[in-house]
N, C-alpha and C positions, 0 to 999 in steps of 0.2 A: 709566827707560826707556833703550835703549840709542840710539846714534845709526841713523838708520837711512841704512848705506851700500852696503847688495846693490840691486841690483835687485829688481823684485818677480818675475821670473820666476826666479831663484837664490834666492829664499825660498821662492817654492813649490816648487821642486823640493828643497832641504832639507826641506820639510816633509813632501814625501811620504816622501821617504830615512827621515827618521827616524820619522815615521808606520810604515815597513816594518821598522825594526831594532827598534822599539818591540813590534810585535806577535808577533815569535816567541815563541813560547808554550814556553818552555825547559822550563818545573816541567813540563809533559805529555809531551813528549820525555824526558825524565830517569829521569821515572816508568816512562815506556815502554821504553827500553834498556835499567832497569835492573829491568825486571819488577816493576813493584808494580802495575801495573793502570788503570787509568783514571779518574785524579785527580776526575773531575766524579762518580764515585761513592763516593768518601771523602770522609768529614769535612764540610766546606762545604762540598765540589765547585767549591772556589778552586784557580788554575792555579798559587796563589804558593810561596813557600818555607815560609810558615808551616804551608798543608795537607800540602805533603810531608815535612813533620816528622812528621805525623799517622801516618804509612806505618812511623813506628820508621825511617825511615832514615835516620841525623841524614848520612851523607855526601851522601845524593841532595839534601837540604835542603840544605846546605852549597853542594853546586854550584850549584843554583837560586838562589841567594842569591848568588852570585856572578857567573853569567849572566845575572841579571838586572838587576843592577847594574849591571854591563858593557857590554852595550847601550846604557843609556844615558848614559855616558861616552862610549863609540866614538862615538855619533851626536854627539855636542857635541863631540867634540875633532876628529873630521874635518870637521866645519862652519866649526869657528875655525881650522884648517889650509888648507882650499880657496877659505876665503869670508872673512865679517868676523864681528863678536863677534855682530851682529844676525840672521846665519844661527843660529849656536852658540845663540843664548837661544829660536829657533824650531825649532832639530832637538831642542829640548831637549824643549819643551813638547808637540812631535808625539809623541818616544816614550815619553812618559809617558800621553799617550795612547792610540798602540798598544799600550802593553802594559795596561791598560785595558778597550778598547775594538777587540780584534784583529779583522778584519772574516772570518780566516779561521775564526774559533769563533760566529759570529752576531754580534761583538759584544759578548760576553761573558767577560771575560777577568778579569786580578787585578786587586789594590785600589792596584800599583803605588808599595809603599815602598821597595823595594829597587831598582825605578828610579830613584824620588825621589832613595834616597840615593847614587846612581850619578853622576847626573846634576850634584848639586850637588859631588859630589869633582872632576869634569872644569871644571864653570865657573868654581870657585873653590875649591880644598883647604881654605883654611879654615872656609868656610861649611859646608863636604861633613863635614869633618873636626868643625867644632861640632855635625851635626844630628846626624851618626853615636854621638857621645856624649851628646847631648841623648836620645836614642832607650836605649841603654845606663843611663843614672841612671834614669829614668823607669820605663822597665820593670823594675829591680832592684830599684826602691820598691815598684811596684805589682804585679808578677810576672804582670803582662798587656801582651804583644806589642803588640796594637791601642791600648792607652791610649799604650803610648809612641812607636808611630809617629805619633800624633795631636799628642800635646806635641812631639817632634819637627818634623813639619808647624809648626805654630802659632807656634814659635820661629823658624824658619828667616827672616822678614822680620825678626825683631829682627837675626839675627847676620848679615843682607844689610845693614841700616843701621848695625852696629857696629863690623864688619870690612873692607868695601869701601865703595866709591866710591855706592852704591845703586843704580846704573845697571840691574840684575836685580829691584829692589822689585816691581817690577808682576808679574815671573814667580812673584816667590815665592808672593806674593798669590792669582793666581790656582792656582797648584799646592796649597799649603796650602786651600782651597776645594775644589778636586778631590780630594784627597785625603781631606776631609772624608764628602765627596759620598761616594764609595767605600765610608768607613765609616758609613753611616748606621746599617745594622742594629747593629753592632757599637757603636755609641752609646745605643741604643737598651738593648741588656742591658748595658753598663758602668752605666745610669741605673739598671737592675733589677738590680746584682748577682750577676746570672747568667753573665756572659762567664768564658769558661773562662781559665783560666789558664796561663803559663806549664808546660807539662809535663803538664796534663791531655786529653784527648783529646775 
């Protein structure tokens, strides 16, 4: 756990901040300016980079995946610029939330890996930088996206206890959790076999 030095009215208001950087819904904007139509009727009807693959547009994926990512480094690196690291490890977990749990879509938003791994290159490049390639091996073995965002996740408190100080253990924890949570379904056919693959539709 981090020390805690804001006050708790500069953490909640980081938390809303990043709560709001978290929830822009980039993959449905992306999809929408770049005319592929309305993400919640393709594929999953997931707002993330991995449905906008689905669309054949590996550049619109590409920027979603980078957008999203980005968000949640912005919200942690202007929290540990304005505030203290204990803002930074709650604008973190807000916009992994918002992007999640957008309140401008019902609620219903992405499974939030490409925050995750957003997030964790702003609070510590090395952690960010090990899930990033935790995520890459994973999927290169298994040629399934969601199993290596999952190994990914799962790892991330080892390389928070291996790499740093462990002051972020408890975010991992619970991030790696949410993350989980997100993928339920997608755990559910990785059990059955059925989860599509890498380049299948």
């Amino acid at each position: 756990m981090p020390s805690f030095d804001s006050s708790m009215t500069q953490l909640l208001l980081w938390a809303v901040l990043g709560y709001l950087m978290g929830s822009i819904p980039f993959g449905m904007i992306i999809a929408r300016v770049m005319g592929l139509g309305n993400l919640r009727s393709i594929g999953s009807g997931n707002i993330g980079a991995t449905n906008v693959l689905r669309t054949g547009n590996k550049p619109a994926a590409a920027l979603t995946l980078l957008f999203d990512a980005a968000k949640g480094a912005i919200a942690v690196l202007l929290a540990r610029a304005l505030a203290q690291e204990d803002a930074a490890q709650i604008a973190a977990l807000a916009a992994f939330l918002g992007h999640c749990f957008p309140v401008w879509l019902g609620f219903k938003g992405g499974k939030g890996v490409a925050t995750f791994l957003g997030l964790w290159l702003a609070l510590d490049w090395r952690v960010g930088v090990a899930c990033c390639l935790t995520w890459l091996v994973a999927a290169a073995i298994w040629r399934i996206s969601s199993l290596g965002a999952l190994v990914a996740a799962a790892m991330s408190a080892v390389w928070v206890l291996s790499l740093t100080d462990g002051s972020a253990l408890a975010l991992s924890i619970v991030l790696t959790v949410l993350v989980f949570w997100r993928h339920r379904a997608n755990l559910v056919r990785i059990k059955a076999g059925t989860e599509p693959k890498i380049g299948q539709s």
